[in-house]
Steps between C-alpha positions, in 0.01 A plus 500: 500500500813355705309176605378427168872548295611277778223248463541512083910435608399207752287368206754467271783363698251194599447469168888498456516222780200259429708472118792373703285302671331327163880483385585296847131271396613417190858375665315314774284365253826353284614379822242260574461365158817495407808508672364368856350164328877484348647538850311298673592197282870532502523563835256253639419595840454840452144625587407837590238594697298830469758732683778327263318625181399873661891531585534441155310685353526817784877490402477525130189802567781701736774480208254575226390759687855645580648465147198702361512734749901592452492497118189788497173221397295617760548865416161514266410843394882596574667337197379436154319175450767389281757548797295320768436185284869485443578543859230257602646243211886551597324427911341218409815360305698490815234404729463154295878438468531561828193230577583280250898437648256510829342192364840337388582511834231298687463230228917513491456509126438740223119466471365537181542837341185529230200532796704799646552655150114458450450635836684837419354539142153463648619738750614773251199509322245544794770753636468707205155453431418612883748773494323658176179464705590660835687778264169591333323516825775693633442792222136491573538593858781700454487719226798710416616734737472881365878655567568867555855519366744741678843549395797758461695613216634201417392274157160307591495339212656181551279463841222566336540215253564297777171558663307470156621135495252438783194641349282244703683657839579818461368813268704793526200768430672813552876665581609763632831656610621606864541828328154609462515523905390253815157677504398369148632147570282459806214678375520259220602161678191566693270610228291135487645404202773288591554146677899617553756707490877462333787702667751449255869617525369859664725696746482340835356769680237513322402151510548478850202764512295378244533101652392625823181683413401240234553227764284709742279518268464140442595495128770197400849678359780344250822632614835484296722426815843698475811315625441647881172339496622183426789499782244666716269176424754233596606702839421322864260626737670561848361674829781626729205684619205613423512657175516265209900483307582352194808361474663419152847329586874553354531168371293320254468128678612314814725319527325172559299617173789489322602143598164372408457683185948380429371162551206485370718644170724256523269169542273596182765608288690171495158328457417732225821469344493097495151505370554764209856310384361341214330854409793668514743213324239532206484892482868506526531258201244694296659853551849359403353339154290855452813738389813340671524752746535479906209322697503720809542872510607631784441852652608712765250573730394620833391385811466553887666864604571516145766232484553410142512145379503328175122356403501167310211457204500301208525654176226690330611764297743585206862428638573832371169679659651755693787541269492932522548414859182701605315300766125480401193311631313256258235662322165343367602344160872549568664398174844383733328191672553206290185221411588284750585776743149630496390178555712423803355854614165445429517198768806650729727250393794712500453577877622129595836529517444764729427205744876555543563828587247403804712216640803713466292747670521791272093475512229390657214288387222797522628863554471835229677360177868620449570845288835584299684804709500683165099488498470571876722776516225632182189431720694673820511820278130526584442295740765488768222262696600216249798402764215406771448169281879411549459468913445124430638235269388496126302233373407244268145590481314755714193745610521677206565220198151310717302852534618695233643437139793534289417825396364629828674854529786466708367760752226240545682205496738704809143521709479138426812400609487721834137309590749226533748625665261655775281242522746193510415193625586117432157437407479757264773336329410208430120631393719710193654124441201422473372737281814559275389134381208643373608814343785292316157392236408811460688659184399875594763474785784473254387725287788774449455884602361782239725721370370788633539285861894431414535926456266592770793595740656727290152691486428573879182666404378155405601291787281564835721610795499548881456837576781638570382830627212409659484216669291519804395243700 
């Protein structure tokens, strides 16, 4: 049964790879009829033999291949269809700006634009035609998984919904609570009836238990992981001797991580901030002409070891917003952000000037996104792990803005940030770059929280929790 999942999986990511290759075809095909012909001419001379136009070619395939990779368009079967069109769109975008300065270069002229436009149109609809196709297939090999859903006293509700968004992945066929006893739960996880099993948000150990024998059992298990997990996950392996240790260190990066990731803030901010000048001389103008009022709005928030700072944004609420002096996260429809402030939201506008606060070095480029002390000091109430997220510098974008949403709940977006933090590394910054370019087009990531998410931490019952009396690892 093993072998034949694996072959169905080996299937499908060929099928994945021989549409980057037709992608790549359709390039090299543009090249030779187009823009080589044009090169040629103006820069007489210039003849390239077969190992020339494979370079070419072989070049453009690796970056295709990488920008598709990084922004989730290989991931069929993972992501909706819609997502992995849009990711594979958004790759090939930068792929062909990236060729077509390529081909500036060696004619030492901007080449003409219109073949490379027709290129990537051509390119967007065999990309989403194929992507439709392997999807199909995909679902006809792999039918959804049948889920045993486990889970404690906690609301399941909101899960639940979750996992009935993915009908063609997942089907949630039964529940049932760690209550009912560890006997029941394995009888049933092993009944026949199910493809998987969900451990969600169930005293630790207990799920210990229960993810050993249904891992012994060979049965594939969905586990909520608790905050321990997660610094557990991004621990090093050492052998003083010969019994295995993890170590998770006192301090969150190196210090030659820190220089990289301090320059690396420092180079694209001020390229960032040159490009974006016109943006933000226009949305300053507009905001002033709106109601008169200030352009930026400044905040105090916090940062590394909880240092506070003042935040820089442009504008997008009523000046008089917060005018009971009650500090309050936007809500969805929020009746306080102004026209042109949910525009400017909608595309994360009023982030730019925040371009600022990283050269000053208040910020970095990609780290968990800056709270108000008033709003931490509400989530500590609950969750006292919420400080782990200020071991490293707040950021512009981050983990949790790329993998979660705006109205992620903040214990959530907390596990989010502490992948991170735990699994730092200079590449993995500039991969969220990278993909906080894509998620800036996608208008669910602004969307503000519910209200019931705003009040959740004044209802502990509602808001899922480490255990605090049982945490056994």
């Amino acid at each position: 049964m093993k072998k034949i999942e694996s072959l169905k999986r080996i299937i499908i990511l060929q099928l994945s790879v021989i549409g980057i290759i037709i992608d790549t075809a359709i390039y090299a095909f543009f090249w030779f009829e187009e823009y080589y012909p044009v090169l040629a001419r103006r820069a007489r001379g210039l003849n390239y033999y077969f190992r020339g136009h494979v370079l070419v070619i072989l070049i453009y395939f690796v970056l295709i291949l990488f920008f598709t990779s990084t922004f989730g368009g290989l991931k069929v079967g993972y992501l909706k269809p819609g997502d992995i069109i849009f990711s594979q769109i958004f790759g090939i975008i930068a792929v062909n700006l990236i060729s077509y300065f390529q081909l500036s270069l060696m004619g030492n002229w901007l080449v003409p634009i219109k073949p490379m436009l027709l290129c990537s149109l051509v390119q967007f609809v065999f990309s989403a035609i194929w992507t439709v196709m392997c999807n199909a297939f995909y679902h006809r090999v792999f039918p959804p998984r049948k889920i045993l859903f486990v889970h404690g006293d906690r609301p399941i509700e909101d899960i639940l919904y979750k996992f009935s968004t993915r009908p063609d992945k997942y089907l949630i066929t039964d529940t049932l609570n760690i209550s009912e006893g560890m006997d029941k739960v394995k009888e049933t996880g092993m009944s026949g009836k199910f493809n998987g099993v969900v451990l969600w948000d169930i005293p630790t150990q207990y799920r210990n238990k229960l993810l050993k024998f249904f891992y012994s059992n060979n049965m594939r298990v969905y586990m909520m992981p608790k905050i321990t997990d997660v610094l557990v996950q991004g621990s090093d392996s050492i052998h003083l001797f010969d019994a295995p240790i993890l170590l998770t260190r006192e301090y969150a990066l190196t210090a030659g991580q820190r220089f990289a990731k301090r320059t690396m803030d420092i180079v694209c901010a001020l390229l960032l901030a040159i490009i974006a000048s016109p943006i933000m001389l226009i949305t300053a103008i507009f905001i002033k002409l709106y109601d008169g009022g200030p352009v930026l709005y400044s905040q105090i928030r916090c940062t590394r070891d909880r240092r506070e700072f003042r935040i820089l944004k442009f504008r997008s609420m009523r000046v008089d917003a917060e005018k009971d002096g009650v500090a309050r996260l936007a809500s969805k429809g929020d009746d306080r952000i102004t026209p042109i402030g949910r525009f400017i939201r909608a595309v994360r506008i009023d982030e730019l000037p925040q371009l600022f606060n990283i050269l000053k070095g208040d910020m970095s480029f990609i780290g968990p996104r800056p709270e108000r002390p008033e709003i931490i000091e509400q989530y500590m109430d609950e969750m006292p792990e919420f400080a782990y997220r200020m071991r490293v510098k707040a950021g512009l974008a981050g983990y949790a803005q790329v993998y979660g949403r705006y109205n992620t709940t903040p214990y959530d977006k907390l596990k989010l940030d502490l992948i991170y933090i735990e699994n730092y590394s200079f590449w993995m910054d500039i991969k969220l770059m990278l993909l906080t370019l894509k998620i800036l087009l996608k208008p669910e990531s602004t969307e503000g929280v519910e209200t019931n998410q705003v009040t959740a931490m004044k209802n502990p019952e509602s808001v899922e929790t480490e255990d605090r009396d049982q945490e056994n690892i």
